[in-house]
C-alpha positions as CSV (number, residue, x, y, z in Angstrom):
1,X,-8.2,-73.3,-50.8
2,X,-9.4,-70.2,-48.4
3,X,-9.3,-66.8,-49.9
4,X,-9.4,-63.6,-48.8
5,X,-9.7,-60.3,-50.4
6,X,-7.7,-57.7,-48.6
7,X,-9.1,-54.7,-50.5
8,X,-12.7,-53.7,-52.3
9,X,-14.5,-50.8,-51.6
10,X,-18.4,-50.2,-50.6
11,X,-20.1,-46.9,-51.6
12,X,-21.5,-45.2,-55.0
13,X,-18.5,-45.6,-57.9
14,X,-17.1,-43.0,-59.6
15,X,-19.4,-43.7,-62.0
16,X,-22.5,-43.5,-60.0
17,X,-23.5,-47.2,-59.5
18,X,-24.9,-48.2,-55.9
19,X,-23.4,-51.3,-54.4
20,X,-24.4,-52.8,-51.0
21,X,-22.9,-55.0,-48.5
22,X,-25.0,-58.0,-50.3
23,X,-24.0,-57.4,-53.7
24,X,-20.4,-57.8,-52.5
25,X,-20.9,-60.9,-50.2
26,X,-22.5,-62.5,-53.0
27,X,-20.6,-61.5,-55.8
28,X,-17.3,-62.5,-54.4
29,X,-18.8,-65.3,-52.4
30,X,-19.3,-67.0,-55.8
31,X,-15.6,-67.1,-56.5
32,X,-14.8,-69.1,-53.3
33,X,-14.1,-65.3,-51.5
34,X,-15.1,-65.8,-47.4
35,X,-13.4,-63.0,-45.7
36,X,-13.6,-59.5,-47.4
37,X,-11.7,-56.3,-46.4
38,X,-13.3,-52.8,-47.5
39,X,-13.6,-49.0,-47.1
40,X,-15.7,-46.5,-48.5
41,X,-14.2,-44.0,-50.8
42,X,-17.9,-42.6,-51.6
43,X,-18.7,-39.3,-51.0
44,X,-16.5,-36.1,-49.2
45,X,-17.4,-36.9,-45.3
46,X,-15.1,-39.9,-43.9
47,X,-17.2,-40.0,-41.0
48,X,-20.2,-41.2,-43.4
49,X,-17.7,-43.0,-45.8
50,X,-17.0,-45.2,-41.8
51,X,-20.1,-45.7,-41.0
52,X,-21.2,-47.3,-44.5
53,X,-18.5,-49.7,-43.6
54,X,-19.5,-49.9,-39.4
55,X,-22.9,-50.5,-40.7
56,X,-21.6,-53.3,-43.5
57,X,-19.6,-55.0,-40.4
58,X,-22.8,-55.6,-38.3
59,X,-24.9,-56.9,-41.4
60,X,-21.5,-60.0,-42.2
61,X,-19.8,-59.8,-39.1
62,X,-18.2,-63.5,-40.0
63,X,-16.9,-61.9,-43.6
64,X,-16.4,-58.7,-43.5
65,X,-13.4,-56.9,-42.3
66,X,-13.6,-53.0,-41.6
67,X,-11.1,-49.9,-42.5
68,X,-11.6,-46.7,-41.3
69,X,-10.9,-43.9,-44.1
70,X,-8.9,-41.1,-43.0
71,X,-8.6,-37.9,-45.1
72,X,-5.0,-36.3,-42.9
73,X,-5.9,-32.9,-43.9
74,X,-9.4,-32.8,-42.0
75,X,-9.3,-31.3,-38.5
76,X,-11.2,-34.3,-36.6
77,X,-8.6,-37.0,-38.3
78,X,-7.5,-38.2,-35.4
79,X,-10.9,-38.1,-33.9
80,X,-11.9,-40.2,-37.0
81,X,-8.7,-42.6,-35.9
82,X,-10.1,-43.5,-32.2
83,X,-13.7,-43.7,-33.6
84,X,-13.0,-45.9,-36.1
85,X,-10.0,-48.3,-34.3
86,X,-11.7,-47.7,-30.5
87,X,-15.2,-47.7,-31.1
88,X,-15.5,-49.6,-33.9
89,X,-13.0,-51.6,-33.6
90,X,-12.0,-51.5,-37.4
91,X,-9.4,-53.8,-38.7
92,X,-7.1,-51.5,-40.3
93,X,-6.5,-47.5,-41.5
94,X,-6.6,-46.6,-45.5
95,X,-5.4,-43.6,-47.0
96,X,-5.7,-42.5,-50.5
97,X,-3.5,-39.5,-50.8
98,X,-4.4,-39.2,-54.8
99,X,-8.2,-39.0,-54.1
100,X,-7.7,-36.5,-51.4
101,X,-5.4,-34.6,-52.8
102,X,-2.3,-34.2,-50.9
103,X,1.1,-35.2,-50.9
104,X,2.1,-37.2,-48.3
105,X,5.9,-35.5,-47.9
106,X,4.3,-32.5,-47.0
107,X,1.4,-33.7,-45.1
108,X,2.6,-32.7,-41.2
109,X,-0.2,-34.1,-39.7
110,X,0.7,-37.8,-40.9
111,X,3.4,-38.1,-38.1
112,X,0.8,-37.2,-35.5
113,X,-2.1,-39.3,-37.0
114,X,0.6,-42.7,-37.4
115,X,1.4,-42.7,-33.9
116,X,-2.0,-42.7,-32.7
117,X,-2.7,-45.6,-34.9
118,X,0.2,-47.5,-33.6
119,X,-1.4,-47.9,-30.2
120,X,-4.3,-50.6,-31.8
121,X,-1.7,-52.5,-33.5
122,X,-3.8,-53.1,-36.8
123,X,-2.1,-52.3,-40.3
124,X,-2.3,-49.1,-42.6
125,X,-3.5,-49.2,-46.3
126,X,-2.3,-46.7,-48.7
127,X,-3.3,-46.3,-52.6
128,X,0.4,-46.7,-54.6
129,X,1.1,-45.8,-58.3
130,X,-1.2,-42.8,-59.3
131,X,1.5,-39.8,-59.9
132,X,2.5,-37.6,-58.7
133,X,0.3,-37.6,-55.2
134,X,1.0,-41.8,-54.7
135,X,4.0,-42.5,-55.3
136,X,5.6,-45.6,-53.5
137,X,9.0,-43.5,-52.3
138,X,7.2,-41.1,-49.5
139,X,4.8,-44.0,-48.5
140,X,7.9,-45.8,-47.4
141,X,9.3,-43.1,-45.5
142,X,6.6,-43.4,-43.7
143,X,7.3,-47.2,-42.8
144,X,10.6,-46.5,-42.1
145,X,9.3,-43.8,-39.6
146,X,7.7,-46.0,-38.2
147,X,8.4,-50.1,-38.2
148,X,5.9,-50.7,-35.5
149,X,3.0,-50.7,-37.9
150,X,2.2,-52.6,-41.0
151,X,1.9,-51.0,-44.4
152,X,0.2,-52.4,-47.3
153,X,0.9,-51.1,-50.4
154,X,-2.3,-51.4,-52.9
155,X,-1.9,-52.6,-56.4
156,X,1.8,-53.3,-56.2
157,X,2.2,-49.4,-57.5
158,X,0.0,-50.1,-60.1
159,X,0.4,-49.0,-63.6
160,X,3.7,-46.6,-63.4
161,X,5.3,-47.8,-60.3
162,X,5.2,-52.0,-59.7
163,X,8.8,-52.2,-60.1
164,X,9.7,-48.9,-58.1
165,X,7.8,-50.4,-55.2
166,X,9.3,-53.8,-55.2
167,X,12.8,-51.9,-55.2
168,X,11.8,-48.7,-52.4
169,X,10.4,-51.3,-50.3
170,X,12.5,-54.9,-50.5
171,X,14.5,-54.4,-47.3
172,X,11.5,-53.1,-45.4
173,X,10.0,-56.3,-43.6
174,X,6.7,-54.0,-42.4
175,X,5.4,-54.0,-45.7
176,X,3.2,-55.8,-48.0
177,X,2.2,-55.3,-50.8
178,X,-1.5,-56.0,-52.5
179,X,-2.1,-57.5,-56.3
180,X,-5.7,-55.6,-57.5
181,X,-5.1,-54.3,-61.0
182,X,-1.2,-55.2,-61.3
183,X,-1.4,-56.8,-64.4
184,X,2.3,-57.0,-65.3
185,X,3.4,-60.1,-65.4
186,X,7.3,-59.0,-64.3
187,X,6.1,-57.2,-61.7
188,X,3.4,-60.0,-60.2
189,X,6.4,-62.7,-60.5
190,X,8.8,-60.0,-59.1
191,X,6.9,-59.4,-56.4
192,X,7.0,-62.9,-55.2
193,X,10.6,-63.8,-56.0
194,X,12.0,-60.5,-54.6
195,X,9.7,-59.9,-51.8
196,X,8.4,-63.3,-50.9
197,X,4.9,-64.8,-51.1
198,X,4.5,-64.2,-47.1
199,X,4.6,-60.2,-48.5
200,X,2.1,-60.5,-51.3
201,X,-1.3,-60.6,-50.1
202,X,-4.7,-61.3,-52.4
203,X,-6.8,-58.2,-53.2
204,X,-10.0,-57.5,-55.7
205,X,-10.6,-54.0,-55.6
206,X,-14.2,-54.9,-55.8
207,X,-16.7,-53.1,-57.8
208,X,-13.7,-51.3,-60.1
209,X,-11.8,-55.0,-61.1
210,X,-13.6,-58.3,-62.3
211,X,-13.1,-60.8,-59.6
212,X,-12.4,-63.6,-61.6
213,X,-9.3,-62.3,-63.5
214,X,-7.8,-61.1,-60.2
215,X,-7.8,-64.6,-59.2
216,X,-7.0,-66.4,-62.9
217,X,-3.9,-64.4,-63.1
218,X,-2.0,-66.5,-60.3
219,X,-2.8,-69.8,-61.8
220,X,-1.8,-68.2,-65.4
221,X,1.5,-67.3,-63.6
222,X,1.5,-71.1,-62.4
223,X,2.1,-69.9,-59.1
224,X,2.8,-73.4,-56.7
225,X,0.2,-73.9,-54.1
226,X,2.2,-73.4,-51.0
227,X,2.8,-70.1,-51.8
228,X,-1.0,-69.4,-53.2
229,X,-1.3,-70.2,-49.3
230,X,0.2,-67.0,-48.3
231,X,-0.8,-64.8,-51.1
232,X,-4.8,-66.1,-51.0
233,X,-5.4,-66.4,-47.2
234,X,-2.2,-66.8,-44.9
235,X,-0.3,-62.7,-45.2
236,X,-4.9,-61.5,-45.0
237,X,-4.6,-63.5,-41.6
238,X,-1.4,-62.3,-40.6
239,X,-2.6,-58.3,-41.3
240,X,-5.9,-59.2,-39.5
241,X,-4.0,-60.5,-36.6
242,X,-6.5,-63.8,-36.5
């Protein structure tokens, strides 16, 4: 069966390791992983956090997927949108409102920066379950604002919020949510039975999880293959519009 990851990262971790575009096509590529989407959260300047990822894009064009990293309180954001969707021609917007320290609610500049994005027609990533700065209930205000884009919610709220996000976002059919680091066994099977598998999409989180667990844990949970379909390929195709 195909797999994609929908989410890893490229860039120096938190803990100072160096990664490159190889180390990740190769690592993941030994767990059957083709197709691989990432940003860089390395570093204070998004425009060089983009073009680690730009640069990664030309070196696997066939595997990897690009998002462009947008920080909503810096004055060129929506610069930052057109280079990254226009020029680029990323595959999708992330925002990490707990790494760069605001709160979405009060974040003005969102509205402005969303509607811009609308116009490419790719989906918008955004780190849920790290209070108080991402939580899932102003992320889907946001979707609710605006249905014409596609939301993925990382890590199913993670640690303090996987069943909070299945509930805030169940009747909202623009958004997905992603499985890196949800460990919860209510709130993988949750996901699926509440949401459906054609919302739950495949994710590593690469270098911060270990690949192989991410992708043990749905056979642990005996998940049947049809809907393995949509979580491990089918909902990445769908948010990549292949």
């Amino acid at each position: 069966m195909k797999i994609y990851d929908v989410h890893s990262h490229l860039g120096k971790t938190s803990s100072g390791e160096e990664n490159t575009p190889t180390d990740i096509v190769e690592e993941l590529g030994r767990y059957g992983i083709t197709k691989i989407g990432i940003s860089s959260l390395s570093g204070t300047s998004t425009r060089q956090q983009n073009d680690t990822i730009y640069n990664a894009m030309q070196e696997y064009p066939d595997i990897i997927e690009g998002y462009g990293f947008i920080n909503p309180k810096a004055p060129d954001a929506i610069e930052e949108v057109h280079r990254c969707l226009g020029k680029y021609k990323m595959n999708g917007i992330k925002f990490h409102s707990w790494k760069h320290g605001y709160y979405p609610d009060n974040t003005p500049s969102l509205h402005d920066i969303f509607f811009e994005i609308a116009k490419y027609g790719v989906h918008v990533q955004t780190h849920v379950g790290t209070a108080p700065l991402s939580t899932p209930y102003v992320w889907a205000e946001y979707a609710k604002k605006f249905p014409n884009i596609d939301f993925l919610f990382t890590h199913t709220g993670y640690y303090e919020f996987g069943l909070s996000t299945i509930e805030s976002i169940k009747s909202l059919d623009n958004v997905w949510v992603e499985t890196s680091g949800q460990m919860n066994v209510e709130v993988l099977q949750k996901s699926i039975n509440i949401l459906g598998p054609e919302r739950v999409v495949f994710g590593v989180d690469w270098p911060y999880k270990l690949v192989n667990i991410e992708i043990e844990k749905f056979y642990e949970l005996n998940v049947p293959e049809d809907q393995l379909e949509y979580i491990f390929h089918k909902n990445a195709e769908y948010l990549w519009r292949y």
